[in-house]
C-alpha positions in Angstrom: 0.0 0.0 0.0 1.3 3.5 -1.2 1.1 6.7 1.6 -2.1 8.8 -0.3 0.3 12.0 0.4 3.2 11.2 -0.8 3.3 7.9 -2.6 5.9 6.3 -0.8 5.3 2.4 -0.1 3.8 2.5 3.8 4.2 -0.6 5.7 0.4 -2.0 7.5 1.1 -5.3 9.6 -1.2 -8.0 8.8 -2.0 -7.9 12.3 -3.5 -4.3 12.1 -6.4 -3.5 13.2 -9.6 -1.0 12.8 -8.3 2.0 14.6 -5.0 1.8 15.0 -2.7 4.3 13.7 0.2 3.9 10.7 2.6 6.8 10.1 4.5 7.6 7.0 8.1 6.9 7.6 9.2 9.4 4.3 6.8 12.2 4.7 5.6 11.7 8.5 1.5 11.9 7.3 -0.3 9.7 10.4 -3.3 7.7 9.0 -5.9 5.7 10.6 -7.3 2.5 9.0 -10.6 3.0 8.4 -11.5 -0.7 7.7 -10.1 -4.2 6.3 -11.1 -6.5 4.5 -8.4 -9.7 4.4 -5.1 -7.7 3.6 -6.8 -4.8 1.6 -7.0 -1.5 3.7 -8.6 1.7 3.8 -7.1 4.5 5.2 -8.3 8.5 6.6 -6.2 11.1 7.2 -5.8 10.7 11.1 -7.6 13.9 13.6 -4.6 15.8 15.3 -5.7 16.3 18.6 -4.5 19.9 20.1 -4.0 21.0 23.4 -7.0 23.8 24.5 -4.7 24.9 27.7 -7.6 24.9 29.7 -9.7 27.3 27.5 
């Protein structure tokens, strides 16, 4: 499977799971897998979470 931001091969463990997070390791893009179906995945861009420093 090929990172959708930069194209670079991205490595998903067969083990993966709904949820869990893969990173890019040439541009740094953090994706969450969406579903799976067998070894076929589909990815979203994963939410950054900010901090609100209490406001």
């Amino acid at each position: 499977m090929n990172c959708p931001e930069c194209d670079a091969k991205l490595n998903v463990p067969d083990d993966a799971t709904v949820g869990e997070i893969v990173s890019c390791h040439d541009c740094g893009a953090d994706f969450e897998i969406a579903s799976k179906n067998g070894s076929t995945f589909q990815l979203k861009q994963a939410e950054k979470v900010g901090e609100d420093w209490g406001e």
